[in-house]
Each structure stands twice: as structure tokens, then as C-alpha cells.
BALOBA-1460 file (C-alpha; in Angstrom, 3 decimals):
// residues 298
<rec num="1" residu="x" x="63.533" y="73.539" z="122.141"/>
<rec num="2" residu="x" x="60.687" y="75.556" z="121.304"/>
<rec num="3" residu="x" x="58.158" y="72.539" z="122.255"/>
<rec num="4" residu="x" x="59.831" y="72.740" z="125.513"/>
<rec num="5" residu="x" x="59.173" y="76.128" z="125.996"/>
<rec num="6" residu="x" x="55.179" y="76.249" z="124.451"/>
<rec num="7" residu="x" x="54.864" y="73.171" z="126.815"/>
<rec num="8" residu="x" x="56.550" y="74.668" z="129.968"/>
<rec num="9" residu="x" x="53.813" y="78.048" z="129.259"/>
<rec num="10" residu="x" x="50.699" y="76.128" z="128.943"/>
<rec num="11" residu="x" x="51.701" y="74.244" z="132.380"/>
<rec num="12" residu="x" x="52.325" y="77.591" z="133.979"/>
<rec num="13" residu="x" x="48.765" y="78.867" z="132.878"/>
<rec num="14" residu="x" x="47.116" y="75.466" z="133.966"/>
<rec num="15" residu="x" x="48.431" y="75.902" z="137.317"/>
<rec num="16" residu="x" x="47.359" y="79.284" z="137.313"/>
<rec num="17" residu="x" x="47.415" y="80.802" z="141.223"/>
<rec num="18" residu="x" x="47.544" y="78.000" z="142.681"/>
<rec num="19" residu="x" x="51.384" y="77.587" z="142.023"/>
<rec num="20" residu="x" x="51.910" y="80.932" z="143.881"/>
<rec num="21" residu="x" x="49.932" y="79.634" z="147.112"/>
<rec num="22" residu="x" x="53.095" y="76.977" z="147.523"/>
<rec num="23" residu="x" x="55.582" y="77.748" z="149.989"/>
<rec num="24" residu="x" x="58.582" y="76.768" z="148.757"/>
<rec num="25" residu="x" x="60.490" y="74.288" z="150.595"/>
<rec num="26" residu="x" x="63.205" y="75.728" z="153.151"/>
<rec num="27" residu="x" x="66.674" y="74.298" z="153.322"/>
<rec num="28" residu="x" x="67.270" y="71.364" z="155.451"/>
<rec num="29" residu="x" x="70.429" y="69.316" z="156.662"/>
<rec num="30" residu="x" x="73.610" y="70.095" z="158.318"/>
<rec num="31" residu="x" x="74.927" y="74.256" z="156.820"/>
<rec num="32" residu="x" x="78.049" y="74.644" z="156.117"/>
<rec num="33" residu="x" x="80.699" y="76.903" z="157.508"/>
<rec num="34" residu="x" x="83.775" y="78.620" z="155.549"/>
<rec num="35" residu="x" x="85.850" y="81.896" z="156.142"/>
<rec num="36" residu="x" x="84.484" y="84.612" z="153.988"/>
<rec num="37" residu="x" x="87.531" y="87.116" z="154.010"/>
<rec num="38" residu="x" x="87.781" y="89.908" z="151.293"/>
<rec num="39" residu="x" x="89.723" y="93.263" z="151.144"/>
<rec num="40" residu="x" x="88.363" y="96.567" z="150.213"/>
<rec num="41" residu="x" x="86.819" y="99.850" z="150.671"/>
<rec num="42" residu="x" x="83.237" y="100.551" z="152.179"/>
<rec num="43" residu="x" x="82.609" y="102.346" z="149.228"/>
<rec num="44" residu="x" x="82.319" y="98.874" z="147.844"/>
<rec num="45" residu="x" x="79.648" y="95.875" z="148.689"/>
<rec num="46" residu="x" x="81.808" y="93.345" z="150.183"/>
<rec num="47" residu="x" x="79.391" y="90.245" z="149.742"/>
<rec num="48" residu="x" x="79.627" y="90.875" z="145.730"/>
<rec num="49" residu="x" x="82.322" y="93.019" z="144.295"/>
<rec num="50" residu="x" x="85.374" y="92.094" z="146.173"/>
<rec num="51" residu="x" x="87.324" y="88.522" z="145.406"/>
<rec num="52" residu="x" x="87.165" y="85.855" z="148.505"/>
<rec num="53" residu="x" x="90.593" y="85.970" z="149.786"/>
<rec num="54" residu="x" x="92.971" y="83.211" z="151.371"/>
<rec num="55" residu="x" x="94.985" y="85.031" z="153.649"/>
<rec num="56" residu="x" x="95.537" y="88.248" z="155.307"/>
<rec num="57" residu="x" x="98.902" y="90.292" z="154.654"/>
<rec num="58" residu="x" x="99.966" y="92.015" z="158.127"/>
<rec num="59" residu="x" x="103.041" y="94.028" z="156.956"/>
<rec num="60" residu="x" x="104.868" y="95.426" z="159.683"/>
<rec num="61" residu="x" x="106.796" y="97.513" z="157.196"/>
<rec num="62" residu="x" x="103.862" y="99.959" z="156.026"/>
<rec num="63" residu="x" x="102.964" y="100.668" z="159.591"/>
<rec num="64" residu="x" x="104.369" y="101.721" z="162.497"/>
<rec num="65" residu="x" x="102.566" y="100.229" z="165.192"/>
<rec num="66" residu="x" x="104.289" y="97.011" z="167.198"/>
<rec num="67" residu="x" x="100.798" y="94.739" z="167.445"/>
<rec num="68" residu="x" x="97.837" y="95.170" z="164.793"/>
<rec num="69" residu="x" x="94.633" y="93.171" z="165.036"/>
<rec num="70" residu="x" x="93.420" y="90.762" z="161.961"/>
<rec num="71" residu="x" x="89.619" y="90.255" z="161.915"/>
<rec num="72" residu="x" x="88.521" y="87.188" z="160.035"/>
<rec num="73" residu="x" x="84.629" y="86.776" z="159.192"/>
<rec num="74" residu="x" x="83.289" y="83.130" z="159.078"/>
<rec num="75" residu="x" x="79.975" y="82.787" z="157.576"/>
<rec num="76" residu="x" x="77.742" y="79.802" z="157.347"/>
<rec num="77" residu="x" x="75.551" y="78.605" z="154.084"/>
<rec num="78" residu="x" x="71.507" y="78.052" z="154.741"/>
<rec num="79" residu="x" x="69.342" y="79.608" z="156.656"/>
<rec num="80" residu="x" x="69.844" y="81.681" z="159.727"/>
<rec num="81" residu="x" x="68.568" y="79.828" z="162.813"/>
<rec num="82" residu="x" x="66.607" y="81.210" z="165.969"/>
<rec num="83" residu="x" x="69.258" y="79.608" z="168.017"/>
<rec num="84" residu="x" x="73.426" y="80.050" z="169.430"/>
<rec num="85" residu="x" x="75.066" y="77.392" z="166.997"/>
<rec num="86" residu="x" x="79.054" y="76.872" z="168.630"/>
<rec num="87" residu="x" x="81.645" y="76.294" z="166.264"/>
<rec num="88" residu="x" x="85.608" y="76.088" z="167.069"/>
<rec num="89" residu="x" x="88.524" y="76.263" z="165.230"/>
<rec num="90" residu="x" x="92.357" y="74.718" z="165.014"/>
<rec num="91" residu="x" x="95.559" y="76.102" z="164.405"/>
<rec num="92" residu="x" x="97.128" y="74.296" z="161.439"/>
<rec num="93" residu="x" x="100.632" y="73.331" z="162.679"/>
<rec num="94" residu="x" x="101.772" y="71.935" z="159.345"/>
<rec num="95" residu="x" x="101.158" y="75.366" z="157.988"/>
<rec num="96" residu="x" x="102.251" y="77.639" z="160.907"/>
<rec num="97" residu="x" x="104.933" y="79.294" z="161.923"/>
<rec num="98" residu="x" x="104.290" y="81.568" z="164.187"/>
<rec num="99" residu="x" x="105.170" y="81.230" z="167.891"/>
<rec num="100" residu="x" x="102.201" y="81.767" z="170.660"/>
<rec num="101" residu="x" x="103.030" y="84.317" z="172.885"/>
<rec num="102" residu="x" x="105.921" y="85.784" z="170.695"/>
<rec num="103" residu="x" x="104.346" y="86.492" z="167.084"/>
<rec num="104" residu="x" x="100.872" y="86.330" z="168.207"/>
<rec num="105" residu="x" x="98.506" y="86.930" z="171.301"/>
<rec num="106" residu="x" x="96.576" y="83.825" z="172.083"/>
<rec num="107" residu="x" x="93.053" y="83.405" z="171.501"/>
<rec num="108" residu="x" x="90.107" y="81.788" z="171.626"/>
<rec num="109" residu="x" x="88.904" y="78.934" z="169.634"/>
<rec num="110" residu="x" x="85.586" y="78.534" z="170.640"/>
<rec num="111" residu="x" x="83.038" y="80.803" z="168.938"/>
<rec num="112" residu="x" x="78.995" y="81.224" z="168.395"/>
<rec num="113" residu="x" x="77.059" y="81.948" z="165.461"/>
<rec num="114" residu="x" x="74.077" y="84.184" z="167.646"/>
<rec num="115" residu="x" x="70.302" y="83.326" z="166.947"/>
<rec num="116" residu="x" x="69.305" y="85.305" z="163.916"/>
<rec num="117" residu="x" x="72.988" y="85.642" z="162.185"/>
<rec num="118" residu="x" x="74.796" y="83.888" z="159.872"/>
<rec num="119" residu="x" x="78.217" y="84.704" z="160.505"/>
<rec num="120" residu="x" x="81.054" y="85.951" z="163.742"/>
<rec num="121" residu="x" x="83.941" y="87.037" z="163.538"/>
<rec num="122" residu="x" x="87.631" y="86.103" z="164.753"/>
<rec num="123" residu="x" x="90.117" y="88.559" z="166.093"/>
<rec num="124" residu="x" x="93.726" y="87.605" z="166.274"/>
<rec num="125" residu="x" x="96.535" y="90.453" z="167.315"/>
<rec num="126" residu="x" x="99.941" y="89.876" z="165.740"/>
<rec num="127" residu="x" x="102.958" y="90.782" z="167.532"/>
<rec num="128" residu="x" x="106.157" y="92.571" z="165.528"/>
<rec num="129" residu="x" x="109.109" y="90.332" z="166.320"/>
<rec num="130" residu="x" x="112.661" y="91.052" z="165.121"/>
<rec num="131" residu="x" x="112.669" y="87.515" z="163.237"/>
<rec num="132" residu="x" x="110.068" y="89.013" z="161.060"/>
<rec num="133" residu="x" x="112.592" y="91.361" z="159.122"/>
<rec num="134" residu="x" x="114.172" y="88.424" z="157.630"/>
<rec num="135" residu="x" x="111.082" y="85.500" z="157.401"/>
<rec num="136" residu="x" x="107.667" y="85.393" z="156.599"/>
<rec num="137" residu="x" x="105.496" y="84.380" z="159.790"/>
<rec num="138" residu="x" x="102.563" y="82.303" z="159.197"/>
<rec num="139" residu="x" x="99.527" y="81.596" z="161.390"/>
<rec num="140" residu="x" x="96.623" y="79.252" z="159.919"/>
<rec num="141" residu="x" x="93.512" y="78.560" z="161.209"/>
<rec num="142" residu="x" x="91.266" y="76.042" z="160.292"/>
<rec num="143" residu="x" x="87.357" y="75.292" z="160.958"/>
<rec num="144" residu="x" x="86.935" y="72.106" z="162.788"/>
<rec num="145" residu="x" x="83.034" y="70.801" z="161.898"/>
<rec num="146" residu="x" x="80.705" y="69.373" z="164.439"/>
<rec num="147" residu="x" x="77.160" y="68.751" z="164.901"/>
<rec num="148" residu="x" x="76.014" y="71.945" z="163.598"/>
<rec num="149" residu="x" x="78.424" y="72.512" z="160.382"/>
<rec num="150" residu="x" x="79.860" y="70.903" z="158.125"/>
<rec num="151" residu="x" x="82.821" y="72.370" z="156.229"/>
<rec num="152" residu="x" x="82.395" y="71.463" z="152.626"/>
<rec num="153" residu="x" x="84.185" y="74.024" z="150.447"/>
<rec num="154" residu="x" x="87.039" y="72.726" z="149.722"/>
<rec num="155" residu="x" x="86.950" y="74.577" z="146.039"/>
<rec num="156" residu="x" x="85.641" y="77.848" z="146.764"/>
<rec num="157" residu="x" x="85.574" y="80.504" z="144.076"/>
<rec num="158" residu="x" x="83.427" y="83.458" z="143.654"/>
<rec num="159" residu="x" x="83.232" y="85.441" z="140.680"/>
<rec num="160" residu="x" x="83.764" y="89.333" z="142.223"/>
<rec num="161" residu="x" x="83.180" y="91.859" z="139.874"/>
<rec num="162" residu="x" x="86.131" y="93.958" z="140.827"/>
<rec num="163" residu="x" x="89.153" y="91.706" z="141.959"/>
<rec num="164" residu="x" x="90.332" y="88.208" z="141.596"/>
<rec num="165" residu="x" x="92.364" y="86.850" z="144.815"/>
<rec num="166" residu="x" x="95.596" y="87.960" z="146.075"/>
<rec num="167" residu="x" x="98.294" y="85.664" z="145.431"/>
<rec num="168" residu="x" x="101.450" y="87.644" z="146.469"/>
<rec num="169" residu="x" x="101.783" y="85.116" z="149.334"/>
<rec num="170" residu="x" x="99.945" y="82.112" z="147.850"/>
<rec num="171" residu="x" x="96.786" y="80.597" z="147.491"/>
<rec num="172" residu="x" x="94.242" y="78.394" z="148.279"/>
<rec num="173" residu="x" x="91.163" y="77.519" z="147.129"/>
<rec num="174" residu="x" x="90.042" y="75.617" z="150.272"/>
<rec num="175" residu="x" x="87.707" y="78.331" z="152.175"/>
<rec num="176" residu="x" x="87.523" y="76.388" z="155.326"/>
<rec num="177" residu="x" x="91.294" y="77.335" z="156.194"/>
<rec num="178" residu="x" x="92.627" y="81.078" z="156.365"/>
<rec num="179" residu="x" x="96.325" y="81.890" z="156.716"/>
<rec num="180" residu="x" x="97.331" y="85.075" z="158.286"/>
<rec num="181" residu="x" x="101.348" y="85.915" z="156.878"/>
<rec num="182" residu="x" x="103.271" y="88.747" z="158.726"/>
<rec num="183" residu="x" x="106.789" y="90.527" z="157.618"/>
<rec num="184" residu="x" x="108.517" y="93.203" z="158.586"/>
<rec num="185" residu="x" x="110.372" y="94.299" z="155.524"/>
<rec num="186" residu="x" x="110.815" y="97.797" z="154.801"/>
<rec num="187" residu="x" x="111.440" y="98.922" z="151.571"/>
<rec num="188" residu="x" x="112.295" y="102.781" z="150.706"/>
<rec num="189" residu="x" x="109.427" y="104.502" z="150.037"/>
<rec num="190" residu="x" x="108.071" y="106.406" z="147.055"/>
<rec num="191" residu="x" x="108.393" y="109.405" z="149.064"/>
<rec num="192" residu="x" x="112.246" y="109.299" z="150.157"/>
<rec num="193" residu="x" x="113.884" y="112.071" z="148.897"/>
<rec num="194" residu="x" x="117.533" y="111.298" z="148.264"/>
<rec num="195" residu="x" x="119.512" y="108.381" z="147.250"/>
<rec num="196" residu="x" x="117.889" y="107.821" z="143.802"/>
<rec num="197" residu="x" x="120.932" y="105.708" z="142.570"/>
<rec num="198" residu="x" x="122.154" y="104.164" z="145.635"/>
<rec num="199" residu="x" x="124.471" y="106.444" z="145.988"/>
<rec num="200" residu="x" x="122.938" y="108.782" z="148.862"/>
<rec num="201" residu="x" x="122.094" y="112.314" z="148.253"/>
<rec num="202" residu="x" x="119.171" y="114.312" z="148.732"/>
<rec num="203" residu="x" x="117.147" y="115.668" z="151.842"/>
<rec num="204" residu="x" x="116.790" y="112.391" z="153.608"/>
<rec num="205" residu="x" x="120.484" y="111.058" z="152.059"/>
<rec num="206" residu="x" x="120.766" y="106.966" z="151.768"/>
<rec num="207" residu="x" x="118.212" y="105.044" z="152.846"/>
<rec num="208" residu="x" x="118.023" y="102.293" z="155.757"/>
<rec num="209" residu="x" x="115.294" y="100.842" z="158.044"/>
<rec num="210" residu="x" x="117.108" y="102.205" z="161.167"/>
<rec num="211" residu="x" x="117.117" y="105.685" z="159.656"/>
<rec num="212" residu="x" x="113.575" y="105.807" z="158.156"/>
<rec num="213" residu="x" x="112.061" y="104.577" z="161.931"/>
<rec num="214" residu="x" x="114.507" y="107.273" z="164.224"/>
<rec num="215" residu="x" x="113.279" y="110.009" z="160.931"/>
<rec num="216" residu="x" x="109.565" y="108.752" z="161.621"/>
<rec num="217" residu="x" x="109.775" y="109.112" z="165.615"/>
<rec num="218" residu="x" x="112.023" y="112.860" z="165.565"/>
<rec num="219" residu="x" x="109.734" y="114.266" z="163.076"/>
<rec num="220" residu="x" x="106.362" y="112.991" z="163.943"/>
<rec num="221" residu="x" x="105.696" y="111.650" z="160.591"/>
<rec num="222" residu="x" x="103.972" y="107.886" z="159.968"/>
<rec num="223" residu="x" x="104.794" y="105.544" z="156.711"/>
<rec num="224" residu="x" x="101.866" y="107.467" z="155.179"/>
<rec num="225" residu="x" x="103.463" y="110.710" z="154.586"/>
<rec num="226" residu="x" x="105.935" y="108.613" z="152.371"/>
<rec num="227" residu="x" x="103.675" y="106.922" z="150.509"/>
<rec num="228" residu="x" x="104.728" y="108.855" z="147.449"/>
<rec num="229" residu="x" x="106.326" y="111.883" z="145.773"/>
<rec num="230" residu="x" x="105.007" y="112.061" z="142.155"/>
<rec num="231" residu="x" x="101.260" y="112.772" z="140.996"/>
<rec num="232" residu="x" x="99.423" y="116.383" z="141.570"/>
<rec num="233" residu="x" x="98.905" y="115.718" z="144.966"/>
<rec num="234" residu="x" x="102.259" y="114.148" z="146.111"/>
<rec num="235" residu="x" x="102.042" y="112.984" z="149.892"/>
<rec num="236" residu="x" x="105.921" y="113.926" z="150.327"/>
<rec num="237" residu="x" x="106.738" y="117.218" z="148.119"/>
<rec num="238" residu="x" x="109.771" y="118.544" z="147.967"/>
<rec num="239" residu="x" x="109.218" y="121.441" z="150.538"/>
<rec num="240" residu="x" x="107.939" y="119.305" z="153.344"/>
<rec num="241" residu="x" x="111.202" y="116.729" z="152.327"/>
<rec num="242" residu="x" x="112.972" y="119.402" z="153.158"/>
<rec num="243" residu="x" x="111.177" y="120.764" z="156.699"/>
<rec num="244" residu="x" x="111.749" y="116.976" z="157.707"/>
<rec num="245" residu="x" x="115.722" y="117.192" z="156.703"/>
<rec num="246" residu="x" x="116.169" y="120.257" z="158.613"/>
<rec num="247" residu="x" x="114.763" y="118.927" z="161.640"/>
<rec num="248" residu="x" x="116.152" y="115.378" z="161.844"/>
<rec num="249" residu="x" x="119.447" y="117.446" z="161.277"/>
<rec num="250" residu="x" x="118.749" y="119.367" z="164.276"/>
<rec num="251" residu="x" x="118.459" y="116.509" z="166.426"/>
<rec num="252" residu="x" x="121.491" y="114.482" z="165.102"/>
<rec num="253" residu="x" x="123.647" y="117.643" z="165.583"/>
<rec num="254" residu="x" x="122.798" y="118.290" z="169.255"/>
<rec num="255" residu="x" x="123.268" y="114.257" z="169.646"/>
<rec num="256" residu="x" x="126.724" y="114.909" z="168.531"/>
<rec num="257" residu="x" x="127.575" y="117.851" z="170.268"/>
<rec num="258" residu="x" x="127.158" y="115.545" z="173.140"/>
<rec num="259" residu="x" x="130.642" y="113.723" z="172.531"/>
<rec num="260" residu="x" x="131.095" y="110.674" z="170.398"/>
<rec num="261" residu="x" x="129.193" y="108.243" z="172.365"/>
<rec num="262" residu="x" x="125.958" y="109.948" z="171.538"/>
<rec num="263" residu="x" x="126.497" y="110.161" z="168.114"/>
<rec num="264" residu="x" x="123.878" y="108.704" z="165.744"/>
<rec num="265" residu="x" x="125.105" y="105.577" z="163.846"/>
<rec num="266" residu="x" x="123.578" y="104.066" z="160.985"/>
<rec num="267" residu="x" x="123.345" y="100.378" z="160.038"/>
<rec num="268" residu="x" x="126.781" y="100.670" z="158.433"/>
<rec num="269" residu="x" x="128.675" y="102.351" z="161.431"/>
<rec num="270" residu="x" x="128.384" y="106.002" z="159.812"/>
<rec num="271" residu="x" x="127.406" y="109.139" z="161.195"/>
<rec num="272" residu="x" x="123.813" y="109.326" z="160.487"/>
<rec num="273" residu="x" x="123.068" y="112.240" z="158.045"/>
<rec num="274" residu="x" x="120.678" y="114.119" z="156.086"/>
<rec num="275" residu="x" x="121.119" y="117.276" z="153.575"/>
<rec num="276" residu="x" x="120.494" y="119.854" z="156.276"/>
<rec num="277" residu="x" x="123.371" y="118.561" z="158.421"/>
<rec num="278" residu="x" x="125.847" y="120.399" z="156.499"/>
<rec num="279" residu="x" x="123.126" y="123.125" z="155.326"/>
<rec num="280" residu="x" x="122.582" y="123.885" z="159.424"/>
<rec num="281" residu="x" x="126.199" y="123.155" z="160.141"/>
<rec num="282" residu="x" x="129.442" y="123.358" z="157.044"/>
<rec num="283" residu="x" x="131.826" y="122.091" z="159.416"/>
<rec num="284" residu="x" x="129.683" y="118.941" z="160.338"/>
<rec num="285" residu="x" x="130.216" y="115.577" z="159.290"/>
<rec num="286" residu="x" x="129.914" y="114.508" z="155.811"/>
<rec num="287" residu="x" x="127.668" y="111.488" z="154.320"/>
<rec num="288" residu="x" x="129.319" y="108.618" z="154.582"/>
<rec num="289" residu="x" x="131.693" y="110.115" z="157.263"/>
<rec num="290" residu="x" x="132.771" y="107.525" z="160.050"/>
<rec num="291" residu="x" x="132.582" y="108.099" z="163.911"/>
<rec num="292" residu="x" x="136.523" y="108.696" z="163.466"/>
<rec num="293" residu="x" x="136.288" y="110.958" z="160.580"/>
<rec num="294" residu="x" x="134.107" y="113.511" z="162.416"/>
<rec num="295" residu="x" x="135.897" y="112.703" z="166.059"/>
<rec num="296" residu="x" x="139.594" y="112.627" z="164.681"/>
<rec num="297" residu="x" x="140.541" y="115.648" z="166.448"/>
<rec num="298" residu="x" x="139.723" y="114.142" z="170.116"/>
């Protein structure tokens, strides 16, 4: 080895400048084209410290907007060219789910990387449907090549220096498709104060869906502010639990004031309650109380 190396210096010095007046040669052939999707913060280069990722989570349940918009980067290998190169893309039907016009907004599948750039960028807007609270919706796209690109990796892996891929909803190591997968589950949140075992209790009393969403919209809270209730900085502590209970309360006692058929129901056919029903009002209805509990006297 060290012949190699003694041999490989004297070359160098033999050459001397003339080695460095060389252009070296520029790439040539057909590039290639693959989406180049990665999570992260800003704070963080996303070309180098964040894993390449083969699909995008759109979880209706941590948000509570009723469309959000996925952007997907593709980016192309070689060179950047002084000239519009048009690429397109398919839906993969063996691997999709979703329903045009229902889970997702249609959307073009004709694209251009400009003169000058090596990559564009593909906005899709996914629509919250109801079947989404009880089945993962998938939408997969998948780069089509042509006379400009050629879609060669198949096997893509980086090496980030941060995080590996997500794999929560599968993965795949083919970089020319991307899956987008959308749910609607809503799980009770780190900050939900109340019903620790099940068994209701606390400000915001047993948890649903139906109860978090009408809690969200009365109180002018987002999932957010229930992120979390532990920690030194707790998004959801106790005192602000408790400014939320006593106004939810307020609302679902003048509901009920209104005569049975305005009473607030939740998924289970009770009254609807939190703590400061019965803090605001004894004589109200209890948790777990039924619509002919509360009403027995009419």
C-alpha cells in the first residue's frame, strides 16, 4: 500500500499545474428524478440532517382544520439546466385509496423543473371525510419518466445525521413513489383534565371526540392548548383546565334551560358535562346523568 501511495505523489508532482488547468468533465446522460420529502424544523438543514421520508402523515385528529395542504418536493440528480424540463406524475391505484373529489382536491400532474433549478414542488389539499375516523386514507403518487428523466432510485437511502425514516405507517425504499396517509382519529390528549381511569371526573369529565371538538369551538381553544399537562411549562395547567370547565358549563346549562330538545348529548346519549356544571349549578345534572334523569320531572 505504501508503493501505491509514494507512486500516486510522484505522479501528482510530475503533473505539476498542469493537472489544475483541466476542467473536469460535467455530467452527461438522461438525470434522474425522485421525491425528496423530509420532516423537520428550519432550525435544521433539510438537504443533510433530516432522514428522506416515504410518506406524509395528515392527521386530522391533531388539527382542527377540515382541508390541509401536503407539499411534496421532487428533485432531480445532475446538473441544473438553462432550460423548462416537464415532468408528470401518476396516481398509483394499486396503492390508493382515497376518493377524488371526496378525500382529496384534484390536481395537476403535469409539472416543470424551471431553467436554473433542480427541483418543484407538488401541492395536494386533503379533504376530512367522516370515513377517515375509522380507516386510513391513502393517496400515492408516482413519477412517470420521459425524455428528460429517468427514475432510477428504486433503493434510496440517505444517511441523515439526526433521524432515520418514519415507519409508523410503512415504508418504502423506492424514492420515485410518495404516499400521502390521512386519519382522523382522536385520541385524549395529554392535556385533558379528568377521566384519568376511565371513569370520568375532573374539569373536562370523560373524554369523547364529540365533546373535545364542541369544548374546542365554545372555548376558543385549538388541539394545541392540549398538547400536554406535565413539564414546567405545561400547555394545559390546572387553572386554565378549570377557566375552560367553567365556561363550557355555562354554555351547556343555558342549552338546557332551553327544554330537553336542546340539551347537549354525548356519544353515549348522556347529558354532556364538565366539573363546573354542578360547581355553577348543584341542582344540575350529574355525569353520567341521562336526558330522562335530568328531565324526569316534565
Amino acid at each position: 500500500m505504501k508503493k501505491i501511495k509514494y507512486c500516486t505523489y510522484a505522479l501528482m508532482a510530475m503533473m505539476g499545474l498542469s493537472s489544475c488547468e483541466k476542467e473536469i468533465m460535467s455530467y452527461e446522460g438522461v438525470d434522474g428524478l425522485y421525491f425528496d420529502v423530509r420532516w423537520g424544523s428550519a432550525e435544521r438543514d433539510p438537504e443533510t440532517q433530516w432522514g428522506h421520508q416515504s410518506y406524509t402523515p395528515v392527521e386530522f385528529g391533531n388539527m382542527t382544520e377540515e382541508s390541509y395542504t401536503v407539499q411534496l418536493r421532487v428533485r432531480t440528480s445532475g446538473t441544473a439546466k438553462d432550460y423548462d424540463r416537464p415532468f408528470s406524475i401518476i396516481i398509483g391505484k394499486d396503492s390508493t385509496n382515497a376518493i377524488a373529489g371526496e378525500d382529496y382536491v384534484e390536481f395537476a400532474k403535469d409539472y416543470v423543473i424551471k431553467a436554473g433549478e433542480q427541483f418543484a414542488y407538488i401541492d395536494v389539499t386533503i379533504n376530512r371525510t367522516e370515513r377517515m375516523q375509522n380507516d386510513t386514507v391513502a393517496l400515492q403518487l408516482r413519477l412517470i419518466p420521459n425524455e428528460y428523466f429517468t427514475c432510477p432510485f428504486t433503493n434510496y437511502e440517505d444517511n441523515p445525521v439526526f433521524d432515520a425514516p418514519e415507519k409508523r405507517y410503512g415504508y418504502n425504499p423506492d424514492a420515485t413513489v410518495h404516499k400521502i396517509v390521512a386519519c382522523d382519529v382522536m385520541a385524549k390528549p395529554e392535556g385533558w383534565w379528568g377521566d384519568f381511569t376511565g371513569s370520568g371526573g375532573g374539569p373536562f369529565g370523560k373524554y369523547s371526540r364529540t365533546k373535545w371538538l364542541l369544548m374546542m369551538e365554545v372555548t376558543n381553544t385549538t388541539v394545541e392548548d392540549y398538547a400536554s399537562r406535565i413539564g414546567t411549562n405545561p400547555t394545559m395547567p390546572m387553572a386554565r383546565a378549570n377557566a375552560i370547565s367553567e365556561t363550557f358549563a355555562n354554555y351547556l346549562l343555558e342549552e338546557a334551560k332551553k327544554g330537553r330538545e336542546h340539551a347537549i348529548l354525548d356519544e353515549d346519549n348522556t347529558m354532556m358535562w364538565c366539573s363546573y356544571v354542578n360547581t355553577i349549578d348543584p341542582n344540575a345534572w350529574k355525569e353520567f346523568d341521562t336526558p330522562d334523569d335530568y328531565y324526569k320531572g316534565e
